[in-house]
C-alpha positions as CSV (number, residue, x, y, z in Angstrom):
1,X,21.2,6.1,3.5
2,X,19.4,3.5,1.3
3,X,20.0,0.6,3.6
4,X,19.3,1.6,6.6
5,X,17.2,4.8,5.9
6,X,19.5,6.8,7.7
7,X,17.7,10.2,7.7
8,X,20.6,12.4,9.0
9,X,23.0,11.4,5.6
10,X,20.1,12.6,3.8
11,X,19.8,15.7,5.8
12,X,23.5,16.2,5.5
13,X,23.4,15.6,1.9
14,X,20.9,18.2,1.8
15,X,22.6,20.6,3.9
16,X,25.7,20.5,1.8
17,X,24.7,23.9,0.0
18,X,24.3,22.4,-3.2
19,X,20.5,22.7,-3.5
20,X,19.7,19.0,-3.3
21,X,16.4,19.3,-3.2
22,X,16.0,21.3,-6.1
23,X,18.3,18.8,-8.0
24,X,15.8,16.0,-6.9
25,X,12.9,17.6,-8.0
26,X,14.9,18.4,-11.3
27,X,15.5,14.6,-11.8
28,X,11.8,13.9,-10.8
29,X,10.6,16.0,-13.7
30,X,13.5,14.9,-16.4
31,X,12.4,11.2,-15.8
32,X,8.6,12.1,-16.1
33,X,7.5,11.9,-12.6
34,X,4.7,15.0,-12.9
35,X,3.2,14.6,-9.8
36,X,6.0,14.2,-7.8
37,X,7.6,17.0,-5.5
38,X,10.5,17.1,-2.9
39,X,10.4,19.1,0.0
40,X,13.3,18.0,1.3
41,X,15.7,14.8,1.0
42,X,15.3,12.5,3.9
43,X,11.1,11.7,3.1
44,X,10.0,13.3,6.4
45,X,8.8,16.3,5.5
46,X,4.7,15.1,5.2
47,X,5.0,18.3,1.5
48,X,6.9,15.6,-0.2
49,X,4.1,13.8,-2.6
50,X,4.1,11.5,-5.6
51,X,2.0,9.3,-6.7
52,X,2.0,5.1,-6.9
53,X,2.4,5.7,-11.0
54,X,5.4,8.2,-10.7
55,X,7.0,5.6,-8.0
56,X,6.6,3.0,-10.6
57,X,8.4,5.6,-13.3
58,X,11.4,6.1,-10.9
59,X,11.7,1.7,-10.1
60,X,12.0,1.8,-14.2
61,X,14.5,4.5,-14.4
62,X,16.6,3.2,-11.2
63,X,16.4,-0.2,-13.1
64,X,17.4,1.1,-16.2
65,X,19.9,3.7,-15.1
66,X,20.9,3.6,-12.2
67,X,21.3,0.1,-11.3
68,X,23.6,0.0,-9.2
69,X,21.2,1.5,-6.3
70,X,19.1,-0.9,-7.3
71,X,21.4,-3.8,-6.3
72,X,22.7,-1.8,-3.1
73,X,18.5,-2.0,-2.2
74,X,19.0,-5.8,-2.7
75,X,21.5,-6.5,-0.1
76,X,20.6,-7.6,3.1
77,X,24.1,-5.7,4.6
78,X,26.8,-4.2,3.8
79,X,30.0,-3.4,5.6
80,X,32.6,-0.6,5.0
81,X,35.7,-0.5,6.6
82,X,38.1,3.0,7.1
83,X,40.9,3.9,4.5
84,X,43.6,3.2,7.6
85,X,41.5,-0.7,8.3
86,X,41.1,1.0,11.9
87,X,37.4,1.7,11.9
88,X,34.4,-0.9,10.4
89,X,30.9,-0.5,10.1
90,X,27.7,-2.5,8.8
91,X,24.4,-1.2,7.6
92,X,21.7,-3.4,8.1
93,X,19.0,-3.2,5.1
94,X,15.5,-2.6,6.9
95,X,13.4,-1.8,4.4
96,X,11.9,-5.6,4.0
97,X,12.3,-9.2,5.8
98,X,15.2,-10.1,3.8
99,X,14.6,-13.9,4.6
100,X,11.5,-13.3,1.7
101,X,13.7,-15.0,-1.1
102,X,10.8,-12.7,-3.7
103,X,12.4,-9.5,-3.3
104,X,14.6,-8.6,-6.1
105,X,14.8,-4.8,-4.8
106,X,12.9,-1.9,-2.7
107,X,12.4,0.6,-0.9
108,X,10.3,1.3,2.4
109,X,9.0,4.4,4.4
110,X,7.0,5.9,7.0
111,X,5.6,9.0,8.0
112,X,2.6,9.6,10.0
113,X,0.9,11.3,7.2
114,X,2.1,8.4,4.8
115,X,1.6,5.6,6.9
116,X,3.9,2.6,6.0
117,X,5.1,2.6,2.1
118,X,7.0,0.2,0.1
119,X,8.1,0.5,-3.7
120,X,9.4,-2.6,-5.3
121,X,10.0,-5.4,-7.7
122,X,9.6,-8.4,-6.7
123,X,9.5,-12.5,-8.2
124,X,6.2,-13.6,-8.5
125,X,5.2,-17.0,-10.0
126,X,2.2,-16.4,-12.3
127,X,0.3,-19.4,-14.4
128,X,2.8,-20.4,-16.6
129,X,5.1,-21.5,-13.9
130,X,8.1,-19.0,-14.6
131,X,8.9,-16.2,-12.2
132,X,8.1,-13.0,-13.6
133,X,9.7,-9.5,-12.1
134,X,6.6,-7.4,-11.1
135,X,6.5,-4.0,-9.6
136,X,4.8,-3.5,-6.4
137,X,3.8,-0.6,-4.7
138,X,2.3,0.3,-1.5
139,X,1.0,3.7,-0.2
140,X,-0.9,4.6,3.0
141,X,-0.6,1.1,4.5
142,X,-1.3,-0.1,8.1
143,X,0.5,-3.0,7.1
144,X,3.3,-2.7,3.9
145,X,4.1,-6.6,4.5
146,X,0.6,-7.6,4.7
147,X,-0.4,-5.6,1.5
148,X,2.5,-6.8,-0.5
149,X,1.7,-10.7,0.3
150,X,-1.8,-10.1,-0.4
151,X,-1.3,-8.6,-3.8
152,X,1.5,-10.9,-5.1
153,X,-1.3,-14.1,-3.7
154,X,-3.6,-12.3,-5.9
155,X,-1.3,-11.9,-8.8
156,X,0.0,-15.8,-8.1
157,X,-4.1,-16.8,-7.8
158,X,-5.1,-14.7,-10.5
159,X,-3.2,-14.2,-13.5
160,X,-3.7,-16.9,-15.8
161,X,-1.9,-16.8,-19.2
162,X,-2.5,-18.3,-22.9
């Protein structure tokens, strides 16, 4: 589902009958995302909202607690194969050009409402010549990849410490 943004295990996840989407928005609140609601679980649904802050609170508490789906988001593929060996299968990540050696981790959408979206953390070499791990996040874009290079050149141009 993460790698891939395979919509239908979202919807089946949903559909299981274990009211998903009220767990998310459950676990949207508990972490302190307040203006962020689920409407259902794949991100297609155009009443699912949040805000570039509450994205920002969930990268923290993925990073934090859950880092595990953090580092899945970090792979460029992965590859299962059956409990009997008979059956293989690879998910190809497609959220962001994984040839970008600056992603740490992220996530992308789109919606037509939404336009293109990315939420992030990425290496970004600031003044003082050391990578630093900085959170980017993109809403409403016409162009994610564009919008993310442009802000970490900013950052990179910019930020000058000491």
């Amino acid at each position: 589902m993460l790698l891939a943004s395979s919509n239908d295990a979202a919807i089946a996840s949903q559909n299981e009958g274990w009211h998903f989407v009220d767990m998310m928005n459950q676990k949207a609140e508990a972490v302190g995302m307040i203006s962020t609601n689920y409407a259902d679980a794949s991100g297609l649904d155009p009443k699912n909202v949040s805000t570039a802050n509450d994205l920002f609170t969930l990268l923290k508490y993925i990073y934090t607690n859950k880092k595990p789906i953090f580092d899945i988001l970090s792979l460029p593929k992965y590859t299962t194969t059956s409990d009997n060996q008979k059956k293989k299968h690879t998910w190809t990540n497609i959220n962001w050009p994984m040839n970008d050696k600056r992603l740490i981790s992220g996530k992308a959408g789109y919606i037509d409402e939404s336009k293109e979206t990315f939420a992030g953390v990425f290496k970004v070499k600031l003044s003082e010549g050391e990578d630093r791990k900085v959170a980017i996040i993109v809403l409403k874009s016409e162009s994610r990849e564009n919008d993310v290079n442009n802000v970490i050149k900013y950052l990179e141009d910019t930020i000058v410490y000491g």
